[in-house]
C-alpha positions in Angstrom: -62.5 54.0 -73.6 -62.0 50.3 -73.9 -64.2 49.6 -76.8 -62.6 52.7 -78.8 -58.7 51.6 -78.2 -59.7 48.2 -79.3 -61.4 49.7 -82.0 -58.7 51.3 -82.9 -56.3 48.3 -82.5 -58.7 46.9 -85.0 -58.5 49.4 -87.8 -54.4 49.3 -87.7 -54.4 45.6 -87.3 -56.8 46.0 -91.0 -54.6 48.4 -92.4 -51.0 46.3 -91.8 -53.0 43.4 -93.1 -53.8 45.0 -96.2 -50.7 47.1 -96.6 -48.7 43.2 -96.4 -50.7 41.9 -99.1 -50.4 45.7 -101.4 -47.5 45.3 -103.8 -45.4 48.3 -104.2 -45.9 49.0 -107.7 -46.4 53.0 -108.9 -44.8 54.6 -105.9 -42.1 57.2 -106.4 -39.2 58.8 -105.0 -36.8 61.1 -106.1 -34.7 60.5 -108.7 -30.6 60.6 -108.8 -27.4 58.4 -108.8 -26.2 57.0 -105.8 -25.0 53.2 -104.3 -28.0 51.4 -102.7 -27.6 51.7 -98.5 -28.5 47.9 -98.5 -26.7 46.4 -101.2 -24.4 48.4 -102.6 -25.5 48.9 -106.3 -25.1 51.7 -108.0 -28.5 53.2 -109.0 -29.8 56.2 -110.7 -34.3 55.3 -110.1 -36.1 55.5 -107.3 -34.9 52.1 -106.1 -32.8 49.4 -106.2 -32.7 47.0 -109.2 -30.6 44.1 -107.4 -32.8 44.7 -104.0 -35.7 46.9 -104.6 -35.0 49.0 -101.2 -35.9 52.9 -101.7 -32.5 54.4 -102.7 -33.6 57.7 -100.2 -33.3 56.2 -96.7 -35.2 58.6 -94.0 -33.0 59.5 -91.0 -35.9 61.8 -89.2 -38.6 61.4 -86.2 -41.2 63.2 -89.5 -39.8 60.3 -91.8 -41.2 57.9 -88.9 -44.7 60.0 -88.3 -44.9 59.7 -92.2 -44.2 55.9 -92.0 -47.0 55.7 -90.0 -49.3 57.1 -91.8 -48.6 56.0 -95.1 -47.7 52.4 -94.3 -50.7 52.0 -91.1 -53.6 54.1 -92.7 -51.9 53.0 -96.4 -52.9 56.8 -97.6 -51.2 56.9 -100.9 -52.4 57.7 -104.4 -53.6 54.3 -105.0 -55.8 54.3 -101.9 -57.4 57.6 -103.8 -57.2 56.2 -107.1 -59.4 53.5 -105.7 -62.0 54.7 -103.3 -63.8 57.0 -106.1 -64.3 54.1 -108.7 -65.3 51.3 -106.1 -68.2 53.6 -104.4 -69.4 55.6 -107.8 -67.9 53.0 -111.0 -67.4 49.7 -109.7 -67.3 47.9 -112.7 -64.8 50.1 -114.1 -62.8 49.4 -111.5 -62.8 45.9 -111.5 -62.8 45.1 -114.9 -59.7 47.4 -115.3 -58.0 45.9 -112.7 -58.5 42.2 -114.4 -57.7 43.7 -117.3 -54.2 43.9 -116.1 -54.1 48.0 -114.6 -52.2 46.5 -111.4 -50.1 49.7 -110.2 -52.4 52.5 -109.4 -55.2 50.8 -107.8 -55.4 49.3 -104.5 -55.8 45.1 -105.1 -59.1 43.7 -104.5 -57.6 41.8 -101.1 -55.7 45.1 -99.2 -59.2 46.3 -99.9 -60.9 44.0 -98.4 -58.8 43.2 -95.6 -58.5 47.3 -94.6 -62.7 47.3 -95.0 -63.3 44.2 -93.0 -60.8 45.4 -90.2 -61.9 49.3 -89.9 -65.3 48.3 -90.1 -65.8 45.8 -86.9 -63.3 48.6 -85.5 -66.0 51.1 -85.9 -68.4 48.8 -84.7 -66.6 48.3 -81.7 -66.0 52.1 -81.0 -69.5 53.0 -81.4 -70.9 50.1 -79.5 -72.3 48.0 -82.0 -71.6 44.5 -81.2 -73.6 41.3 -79.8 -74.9 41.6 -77.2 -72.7 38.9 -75.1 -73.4 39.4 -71.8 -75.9 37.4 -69.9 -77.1 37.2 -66.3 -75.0 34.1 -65.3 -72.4 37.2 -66.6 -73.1 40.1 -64.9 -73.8 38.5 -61.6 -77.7 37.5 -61.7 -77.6 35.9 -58.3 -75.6 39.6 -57.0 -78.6 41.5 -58.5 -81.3 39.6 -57.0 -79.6 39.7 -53.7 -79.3 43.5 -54.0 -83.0 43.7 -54.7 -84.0 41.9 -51.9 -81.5 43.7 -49.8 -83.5 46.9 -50.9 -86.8 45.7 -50.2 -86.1 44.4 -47.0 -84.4 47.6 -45.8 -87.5 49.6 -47.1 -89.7 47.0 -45.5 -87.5 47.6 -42.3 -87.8 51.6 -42.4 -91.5 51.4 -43.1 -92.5 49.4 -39.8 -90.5 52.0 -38.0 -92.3 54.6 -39.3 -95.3 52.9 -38.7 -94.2 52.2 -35.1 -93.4 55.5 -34.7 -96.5 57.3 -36.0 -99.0 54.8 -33.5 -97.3 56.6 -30.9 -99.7 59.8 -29.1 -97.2 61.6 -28.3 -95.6 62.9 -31.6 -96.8 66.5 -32.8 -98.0 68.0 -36.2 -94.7 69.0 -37.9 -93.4 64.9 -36.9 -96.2 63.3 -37.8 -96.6 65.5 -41.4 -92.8 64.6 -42.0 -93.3 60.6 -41.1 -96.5 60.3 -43.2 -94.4 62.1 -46.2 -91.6 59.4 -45.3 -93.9 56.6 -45.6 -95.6 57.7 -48.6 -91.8 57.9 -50.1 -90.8 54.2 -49.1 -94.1 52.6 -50.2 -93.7 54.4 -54.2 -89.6 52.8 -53.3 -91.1 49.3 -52.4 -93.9 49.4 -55.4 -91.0 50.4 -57.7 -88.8 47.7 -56.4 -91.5 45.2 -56.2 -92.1 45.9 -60.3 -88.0 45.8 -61.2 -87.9 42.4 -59.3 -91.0 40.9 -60.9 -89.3 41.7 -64.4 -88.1 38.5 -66.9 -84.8 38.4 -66.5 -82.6 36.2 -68.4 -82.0 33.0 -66.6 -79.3 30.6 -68.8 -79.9 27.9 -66.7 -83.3 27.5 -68.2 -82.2 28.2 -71.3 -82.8 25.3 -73.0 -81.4 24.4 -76.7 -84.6 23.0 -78.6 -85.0 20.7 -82.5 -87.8 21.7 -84.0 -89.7 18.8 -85.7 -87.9 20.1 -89.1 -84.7 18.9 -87.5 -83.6 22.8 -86.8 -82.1 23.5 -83.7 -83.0 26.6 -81.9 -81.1 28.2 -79.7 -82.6 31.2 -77.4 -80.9 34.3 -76.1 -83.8 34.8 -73.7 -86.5 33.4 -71.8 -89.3 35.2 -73.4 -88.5 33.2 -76.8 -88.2 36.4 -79.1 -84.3 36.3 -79.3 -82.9 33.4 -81.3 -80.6 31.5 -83.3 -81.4 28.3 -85.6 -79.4 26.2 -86.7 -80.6 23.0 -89.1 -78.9 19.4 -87.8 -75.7 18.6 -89.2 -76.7 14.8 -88.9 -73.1 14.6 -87.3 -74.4 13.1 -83.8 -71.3 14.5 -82.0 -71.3 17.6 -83.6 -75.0 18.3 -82.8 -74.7 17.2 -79.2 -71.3 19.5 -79.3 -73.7 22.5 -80.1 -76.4 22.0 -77.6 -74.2 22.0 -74.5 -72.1 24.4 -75.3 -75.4 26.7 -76.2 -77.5 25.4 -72.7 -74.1 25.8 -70.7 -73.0 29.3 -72.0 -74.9 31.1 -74.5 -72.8 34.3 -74.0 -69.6 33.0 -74.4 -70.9 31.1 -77.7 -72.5 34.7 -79.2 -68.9 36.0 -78.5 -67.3 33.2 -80.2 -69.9 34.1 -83.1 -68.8 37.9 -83.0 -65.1 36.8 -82.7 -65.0 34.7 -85.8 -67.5 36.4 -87.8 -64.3 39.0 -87.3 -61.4 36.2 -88.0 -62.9 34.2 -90.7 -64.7 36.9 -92.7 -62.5 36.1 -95.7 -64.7 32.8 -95.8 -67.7 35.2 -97.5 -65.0 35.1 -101.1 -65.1 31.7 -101.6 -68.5 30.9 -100.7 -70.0 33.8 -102.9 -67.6 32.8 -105.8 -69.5 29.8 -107.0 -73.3 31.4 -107.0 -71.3 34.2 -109.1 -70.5 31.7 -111.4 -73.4 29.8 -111.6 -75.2 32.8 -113.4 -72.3 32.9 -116.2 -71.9 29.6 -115.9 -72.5 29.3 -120.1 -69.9 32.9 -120.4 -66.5 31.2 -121.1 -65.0 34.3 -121.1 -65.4 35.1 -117.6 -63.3 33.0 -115.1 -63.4 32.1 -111.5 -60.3 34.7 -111.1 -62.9 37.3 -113.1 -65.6 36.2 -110.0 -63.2 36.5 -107.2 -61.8 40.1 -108.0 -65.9 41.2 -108.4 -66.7 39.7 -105.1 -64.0 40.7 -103.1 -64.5 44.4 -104.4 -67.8 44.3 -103.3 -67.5 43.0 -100.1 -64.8 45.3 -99.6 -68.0 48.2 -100.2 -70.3 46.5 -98.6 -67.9 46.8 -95.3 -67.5 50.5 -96.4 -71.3 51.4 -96.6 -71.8 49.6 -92.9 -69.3 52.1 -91.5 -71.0 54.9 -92.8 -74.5 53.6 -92.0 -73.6 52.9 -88.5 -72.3 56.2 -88.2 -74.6 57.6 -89.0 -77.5 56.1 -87.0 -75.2 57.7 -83.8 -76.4 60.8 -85.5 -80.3 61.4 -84.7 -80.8 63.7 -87.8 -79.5 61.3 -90.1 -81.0 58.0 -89.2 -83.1 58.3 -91.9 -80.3 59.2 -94.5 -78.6 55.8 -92.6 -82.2 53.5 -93.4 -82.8 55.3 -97.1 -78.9 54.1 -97.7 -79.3 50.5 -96.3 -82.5 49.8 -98.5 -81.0 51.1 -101.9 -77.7 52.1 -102.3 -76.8 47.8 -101.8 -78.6 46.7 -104.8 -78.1 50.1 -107.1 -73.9 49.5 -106.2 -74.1 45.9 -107.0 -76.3 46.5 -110.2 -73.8 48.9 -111.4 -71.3 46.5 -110.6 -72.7 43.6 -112.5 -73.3 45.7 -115.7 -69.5 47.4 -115.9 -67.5 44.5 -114.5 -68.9 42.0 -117.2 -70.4 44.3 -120.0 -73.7 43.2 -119.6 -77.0 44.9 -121.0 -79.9 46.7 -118.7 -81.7 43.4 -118.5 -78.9 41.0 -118.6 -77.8 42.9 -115.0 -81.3 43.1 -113.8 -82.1 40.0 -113.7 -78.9 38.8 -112.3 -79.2 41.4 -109.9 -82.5 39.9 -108.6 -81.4 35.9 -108.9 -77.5 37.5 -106.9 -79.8 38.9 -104.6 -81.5 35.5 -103.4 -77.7 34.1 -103.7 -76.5 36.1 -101.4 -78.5 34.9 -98.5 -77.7 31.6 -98.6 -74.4 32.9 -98.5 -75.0 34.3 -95.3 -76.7 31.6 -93.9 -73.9 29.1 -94.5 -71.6 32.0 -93.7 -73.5 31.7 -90.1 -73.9 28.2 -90.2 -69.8 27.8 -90.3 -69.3 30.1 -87.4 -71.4 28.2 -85.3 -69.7 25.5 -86.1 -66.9 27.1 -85.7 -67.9 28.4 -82.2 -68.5 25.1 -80.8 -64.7 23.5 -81.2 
């Protein structure tokens, strides 16, 4: 219950951010002469000229409810006009939206900010997060001591029995029941025996490694499967910073890493903007503004299509809808993107498709790289 009210904290928290950001323009009221509540001017439209308060002023508990909904979940005709173009004509919509049609779409940053929000919101409700929580976290030495509580109490209950069952005078029925109880405890001690013997996560032998390449790795358990590298900064203190804070608590730093993947999530728009550019770097029609409004779109559906997909791998029937989505709808969207936003031929897209593709990954490594930076001050 937690995890879904925080959740839900998250996605309103989105939606205020994006609705403080969303200018105004193309709403309506209804129409009529009266003086402004606020000011005073006398007005005949929708609202004030002097002030630009609504001229109607709600006095209702179903003016508040509607308040909420339109200003929290920011459900109004732009939202609609929006949603359809950025998931089926993306370039449409951006390019129509740099070409100056402001009022009825949602901007490119109340997009992005709603998308981003709703979408770790969703995460959180459904449980998908980093895993952050370690032994040192969930009381390692509490568990051991509770499995060698157990297997001394079955240990304890078994010589009894054993005791008990050397003894001549005991009859059929006992000695049936104390051979069954003995058979019992020993399948309890095996099975106890097996749970204690398995590799549990240990962070004080965690140790933060540099590879011979200069990258540091950092595990998230002792069998060496789960990891995070990082390449050396070169920054002495910095490095150093990193490793302690890693070998000391690696749970706290992968929830610092969740945490500010969640704050700074805005960083993905200027660090994509310049590998956009670099592949019209000779088109001096297109500007950096032209770049930022088709990246921040995108991320703003890329943050969509994660809520869906995670959605629907809760849904057994649909993982593989959720897997068929994640491998193609990505590159088709962003393909169609390309193409619309800056005119662009079949092969003109492709192959800035496939060289955007490669791009993007080095966003994301930096992208990781500053919030493990980040995470360490």
């Amino acid at each position: 219950m937690n995890d879904i009210t925080e959740g839900l904290g998250g996605a309103i928290e989105g939606a205020l951010a994006g609705r403080a950001v969303e200018p105004r323009h193309g709403e309506s009221a209804a129409a009529g002469g009266d003086a402004c509540a606020n000011c005073g001017a006398t007005t005949t439209s929708p609202y004030c000229p002097e002030c630009g308060q609504k001229r109607h002023v709600h006095r209702s508990l179903a003016a508040i409810g509607h308040d909420i909904v339109h200003g929290v979940l920011h459900l109004d005709g732009k939202f609609w006009n929006t949603l359809p173009l950025l998931i089926f004509k993306p370039g449409k919509l951006t390019r129509r939206y740099i070409d100056g049609e402001r009022a009825k779409f949602v901007s490119p940053m109340a997009m992005f900010l709603f998308s981003v929000f709703a979408m770790f919101a969703v995460f959180q409700m459904i449980g998908l997060s980093t895993p952050t929580t370690f032994d040192n976290q969930i009381g390692m030495e509490e568990v051991e001591s509770s499995l060698g509580d157990a297997i001394e109490n079955n240990q304890r209950t078994l010589r009894d029995i054993e005791t008990q069952l050397a003894s001549d005078t005991l009859d059929a029925d006992d000695r049936n029941r104390l051979e069954a109880r003995k058979a019992e405890i020993e399948t309890d001690l095996q099975s106890l025996s097996e749970v204690a013997d398995l590799p549990f996560i240990n962070t004080d032998n965690l140790d933060v490694s540099v590879r011979p390449d200069g990258v540091r790795v950092m595990p998230l358990g002792n069998d060496g499967n789960a990891q995070i590298t990082q390449s050396e900064t070169g920054i002495e203190w910095i490095d150093e910073g990193l490793a302690k804070k890693w070998n000391d608590n690696p749970g706290l730093m992968l929830y610092k890493l969740q945490a500010n993947a969640y704050k700074f999530s805005w960083l993905l728009i200027p660090l994509s903007i310049p590998f956009v550019w670099l592949i019209f770097a000779w088109k001096r029609r297109f500007k950096a503004y032209d770049h930022a409004i088709f990246v921040t779109y995108s991320l703003a559906f890329t943050s969509l299509l994660f809520i869906t997909v995670s959605v629907l791998f809760t849904i057994p029937p649909l993982v593989g809808l959720a897997g068929v989505m994640i491998a193609f709808v990505p590159p088709i969207h962003l393909y169609k993107h390309l193409r619309g936003t800056y005119q662009l031929t079949r092969f003109s897209a492709f192959w800035r498709l496939i060289v955007l593709s490669v791009f993007i990954w080095i966003v994301m490594v930096l992208f990781l790289q500053a919030l493990l930076l980040l995470g360490a001050f």
